[in-house]
C-alpha positions in Angstrom: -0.4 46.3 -0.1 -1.4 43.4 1.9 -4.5 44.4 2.6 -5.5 45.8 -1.1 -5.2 42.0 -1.9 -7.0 40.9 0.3 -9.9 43.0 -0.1 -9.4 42.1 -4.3 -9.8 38.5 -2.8 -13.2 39.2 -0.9 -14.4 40.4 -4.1 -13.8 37.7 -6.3 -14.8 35.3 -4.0 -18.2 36.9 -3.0 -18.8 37.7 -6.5 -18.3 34.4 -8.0 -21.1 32.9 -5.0 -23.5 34.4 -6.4 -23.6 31.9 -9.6 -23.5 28.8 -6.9 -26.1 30.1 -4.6 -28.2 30.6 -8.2 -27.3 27.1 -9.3 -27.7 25.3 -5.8 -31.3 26.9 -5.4 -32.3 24.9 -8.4 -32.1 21.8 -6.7 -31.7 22.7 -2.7 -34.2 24.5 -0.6 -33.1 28.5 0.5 -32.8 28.1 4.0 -31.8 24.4 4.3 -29.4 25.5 1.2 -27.6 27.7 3.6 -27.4 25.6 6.9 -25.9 22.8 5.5 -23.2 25.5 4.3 -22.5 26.2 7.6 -22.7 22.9 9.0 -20.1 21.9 7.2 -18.0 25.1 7.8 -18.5 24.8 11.2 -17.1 20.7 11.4 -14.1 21.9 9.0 -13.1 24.9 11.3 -13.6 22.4 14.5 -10.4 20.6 12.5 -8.6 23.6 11.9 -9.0 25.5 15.7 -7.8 21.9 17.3 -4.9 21.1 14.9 -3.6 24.7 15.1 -4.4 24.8 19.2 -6.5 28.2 18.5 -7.8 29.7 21.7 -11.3 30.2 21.9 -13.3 32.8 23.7 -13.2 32.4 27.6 -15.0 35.4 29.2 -18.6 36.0 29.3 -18.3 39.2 27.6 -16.5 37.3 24.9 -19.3 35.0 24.3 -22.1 37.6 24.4 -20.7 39.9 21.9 -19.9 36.7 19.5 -23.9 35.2 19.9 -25.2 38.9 19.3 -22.7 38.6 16.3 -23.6 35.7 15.2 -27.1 36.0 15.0 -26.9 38.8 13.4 -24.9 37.8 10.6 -25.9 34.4 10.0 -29.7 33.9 11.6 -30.6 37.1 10.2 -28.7 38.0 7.1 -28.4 35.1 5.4 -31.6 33.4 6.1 -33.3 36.9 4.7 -31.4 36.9 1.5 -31.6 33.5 1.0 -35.6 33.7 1.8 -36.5 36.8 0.2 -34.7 36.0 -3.0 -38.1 33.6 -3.6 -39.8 36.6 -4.6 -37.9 39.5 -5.7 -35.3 39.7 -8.6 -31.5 38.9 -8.1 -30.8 42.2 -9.0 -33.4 44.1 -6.4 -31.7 42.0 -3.9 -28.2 43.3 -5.1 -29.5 47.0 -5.2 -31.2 46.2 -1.6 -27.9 44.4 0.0 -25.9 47.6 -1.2 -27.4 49.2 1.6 -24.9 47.3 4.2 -22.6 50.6 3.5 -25.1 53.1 4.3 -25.5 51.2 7.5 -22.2 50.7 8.0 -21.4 54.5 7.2 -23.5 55.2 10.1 -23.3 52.5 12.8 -19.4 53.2 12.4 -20.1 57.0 13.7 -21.8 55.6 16.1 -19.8 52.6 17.8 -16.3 53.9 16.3 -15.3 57.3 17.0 -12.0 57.2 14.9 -14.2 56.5 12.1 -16.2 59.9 11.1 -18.5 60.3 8.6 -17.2 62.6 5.5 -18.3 64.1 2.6 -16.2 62.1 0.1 -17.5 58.3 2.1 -20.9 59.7 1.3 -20.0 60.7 -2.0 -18.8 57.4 -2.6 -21.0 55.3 -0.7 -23.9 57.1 -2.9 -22.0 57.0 -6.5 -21.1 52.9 -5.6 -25.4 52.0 -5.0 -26.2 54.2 -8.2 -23.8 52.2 -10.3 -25.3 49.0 -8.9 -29.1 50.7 -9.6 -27.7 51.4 -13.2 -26.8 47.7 -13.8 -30.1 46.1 -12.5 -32.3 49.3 -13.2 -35.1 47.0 -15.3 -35.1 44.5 -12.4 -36.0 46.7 -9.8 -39.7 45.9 -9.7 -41.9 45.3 -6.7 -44.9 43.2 -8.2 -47.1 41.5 -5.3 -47.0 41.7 -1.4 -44.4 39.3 -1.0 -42.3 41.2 -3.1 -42.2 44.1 -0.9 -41.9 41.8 2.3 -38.6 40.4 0.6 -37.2 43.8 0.1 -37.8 44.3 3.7 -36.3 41.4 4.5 -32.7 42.2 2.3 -33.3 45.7 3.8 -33.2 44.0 7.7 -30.2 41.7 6.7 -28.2 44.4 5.4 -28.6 45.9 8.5 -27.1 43.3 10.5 -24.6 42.5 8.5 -23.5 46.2 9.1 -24.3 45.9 12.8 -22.7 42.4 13.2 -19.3 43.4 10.7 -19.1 47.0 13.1 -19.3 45.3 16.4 -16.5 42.6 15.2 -14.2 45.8 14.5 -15.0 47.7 17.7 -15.0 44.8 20.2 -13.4 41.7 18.8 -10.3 42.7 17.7 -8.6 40.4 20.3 -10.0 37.4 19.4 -8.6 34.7 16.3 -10.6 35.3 13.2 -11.3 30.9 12.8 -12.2 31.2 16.3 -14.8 34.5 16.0 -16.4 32.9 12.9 -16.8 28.9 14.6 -18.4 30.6 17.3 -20.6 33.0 15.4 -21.4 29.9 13.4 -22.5 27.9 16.7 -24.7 30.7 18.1 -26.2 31.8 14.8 -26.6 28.5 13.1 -29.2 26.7 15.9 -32.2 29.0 14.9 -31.5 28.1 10.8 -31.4 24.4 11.2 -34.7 24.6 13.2 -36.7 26.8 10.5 -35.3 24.8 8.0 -36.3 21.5 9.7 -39.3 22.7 11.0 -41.2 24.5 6.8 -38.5 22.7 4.7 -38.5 19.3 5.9 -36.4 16.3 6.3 -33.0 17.0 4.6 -32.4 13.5 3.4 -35.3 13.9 1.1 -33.7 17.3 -0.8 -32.8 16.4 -4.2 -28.8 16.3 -3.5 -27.7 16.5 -7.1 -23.7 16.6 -7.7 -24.2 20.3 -8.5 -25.8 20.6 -5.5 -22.9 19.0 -3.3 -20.9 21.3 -5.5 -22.2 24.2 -4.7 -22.1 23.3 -0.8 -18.9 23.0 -0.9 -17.5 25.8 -2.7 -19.8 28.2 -1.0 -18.8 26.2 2.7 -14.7 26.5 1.7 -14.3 29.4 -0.4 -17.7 31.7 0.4 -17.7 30.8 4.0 -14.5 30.2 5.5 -11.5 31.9 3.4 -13.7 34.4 3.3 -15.1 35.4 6.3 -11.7 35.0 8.1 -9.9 37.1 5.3 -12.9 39.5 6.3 -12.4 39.6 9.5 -8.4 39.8 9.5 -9.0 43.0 7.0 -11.9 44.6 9.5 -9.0 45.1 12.1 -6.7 46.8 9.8 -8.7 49.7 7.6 -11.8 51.5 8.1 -15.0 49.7 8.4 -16.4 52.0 5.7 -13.4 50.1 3.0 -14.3 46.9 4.2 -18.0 47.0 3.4 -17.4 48.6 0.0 -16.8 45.2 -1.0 -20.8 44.9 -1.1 -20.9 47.4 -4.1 -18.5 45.7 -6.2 -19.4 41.7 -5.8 -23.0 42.7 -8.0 -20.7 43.9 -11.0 -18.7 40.7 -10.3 -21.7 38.6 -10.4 -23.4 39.7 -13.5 -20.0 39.8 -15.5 -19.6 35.9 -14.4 -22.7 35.3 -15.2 -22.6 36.6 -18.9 -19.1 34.2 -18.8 -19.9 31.1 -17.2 -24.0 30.6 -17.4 -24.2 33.1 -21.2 -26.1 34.9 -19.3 -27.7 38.5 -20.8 -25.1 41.3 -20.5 -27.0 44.0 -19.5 -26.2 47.2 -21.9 -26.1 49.5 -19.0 -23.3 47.3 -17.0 -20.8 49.2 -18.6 -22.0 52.6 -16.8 -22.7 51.2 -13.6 -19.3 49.5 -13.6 -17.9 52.8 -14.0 -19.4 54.6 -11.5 -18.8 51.4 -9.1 -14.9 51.2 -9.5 -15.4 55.4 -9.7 -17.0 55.0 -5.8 -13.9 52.3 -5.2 -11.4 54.1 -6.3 -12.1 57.5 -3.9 -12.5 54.9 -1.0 -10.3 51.9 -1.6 -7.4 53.0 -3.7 -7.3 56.4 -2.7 -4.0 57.3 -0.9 -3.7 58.7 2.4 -2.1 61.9 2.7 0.4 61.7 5.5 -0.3 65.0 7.7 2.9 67.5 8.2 4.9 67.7 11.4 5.5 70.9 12.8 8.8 71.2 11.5 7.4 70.5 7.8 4.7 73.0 8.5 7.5 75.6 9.5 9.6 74.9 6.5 
């Protein structure tokens, strides 16, 4: 049950980040946008892992699997969403980002034996990015170059995500989710603040708008660090393939806040694609497991 709520959790909190990423954006740079979100989570967690004497990694194998992590899911991931989302649609990058369960379908074979690839995970890995294709279907339009380089780009950050969220499961499983993500943070976060710094500029001239500071901090509390260690707390207790369904739901979320909060346009088509979303959840997430007989119930 626990873990049902938790995963409920995940989704409302990365659904309702998309509305503050949209309305930071307006005022923040992408990539500086996203490193002072970390900053920020990083200084908070500091706070937390000394006041709750949380033990950090010690062993050099520790440290390597945590900066491989982390660069994976905070240089690369987010820097490419947040970067190729300056020319491509919200909704392509939605449709695009979907494709961190198709990774993870795989890269689970691969690095976790226990966790085999069936025909009802592909069924519903491939009925969940549909339902997402239905919703944004007249956004997904490639119209220059630098379109097509941003799809790339969601395309290589969904990747690592996958990669980074698989390697957590199947190596990390020792290791205190506030302490996992400070570190990723610390290893990942150095090669943002330098690209940032180096093509956005000095951050004291940013237009820091209360919104903005808003935004920061909602997406450093709630999107960053609630969520990430409720993440990684639900990654060592179900399959990888349940954890990153989350992906396919948090577009549905989006839109649906959007159309409450901003009056967004409803899309007609939401309807559809929300059904064949919670249709994909539902054979993953909600389904029950069927206990397997004993030999004396197989005899009876």
């Amino acid at each position: 049950m626990k873990t049902v709520v938790t995963w409920l959790v995940l989704c409302l909190i990365w659904g309702t980040t998309w509305i503050f990423i949209k309305i930071g954006l307006e005022d923040l740079p992408p990539i500086a946008f996203a490193a002072s979100r970390f900053l920020l989570a990083v200084a908070i967690l500091f706070a937390v892992i000394k006041y709750q004497n949380i033990a950090l990694p010690r062993t050099g194998k520790e440290w390597r699997l945590i900066a491989l992590t982390g660069v994976l899911q905070f240089s690369i991931n987010y820097s490419m969403v947040f970067w190729s989302e300056q020319y491509i649609t919200s909704g392509l990058a939605a449709v695009l980002q979907s494709m961190i369960t198709v990774f993870g379908l795989v890269l689970a074979w691969i690095f976790l034996p226990a966790e085999r690839i069936t025909k009802l995970k592909i069924t519903a890995v491939s009925l969940g990015i549909v339902g997402v294709a239905v919703i944004f279907y007249d956004q997904l339009k490639v119209e220059n170059f630098m379109a097509f380089l941003g799809c790339v780009g969601v395309v290589v950050g969904s990747y690592a995500a996958a990669q980074a969220s698989i390697l957590v499961k199947a190596k990390a499983g020792a290791i205190h989710p506030a302490a996992l993500l400070f570190c990723q943070m610390l290893c990942g976060l150095p090669a943002i603040i330098v690209y940032s710094l180096v093509v956005e500029g000095n951050p004291l001239s940013y237009h820091w708008t209360w919104a903005a500071v808003g935004c920061v901090l909602y997406l450093t509390i709630a999107g960053t660090i609630a969520a990430f260690w409720l993440y990684y707390w639900l990654l060592g207790r179900v399959e990888s393939t349940k954890a990153m369904m989350i992906s396919l739901v948090t577009p549905l979320l989006a839109v649906l806040i959007g159309w409450i909060v901003l009056g967004e346009k409803l899309p007609p088509q939401t309807g559809l694609g929300g059904l064949l979303i919670i249709g994909s959840i539902g054979l993953i997430v909600f389904r029950k497991r069927v206990k397997p007989l004993t030999n004396v119930e197989e005899l009876r």
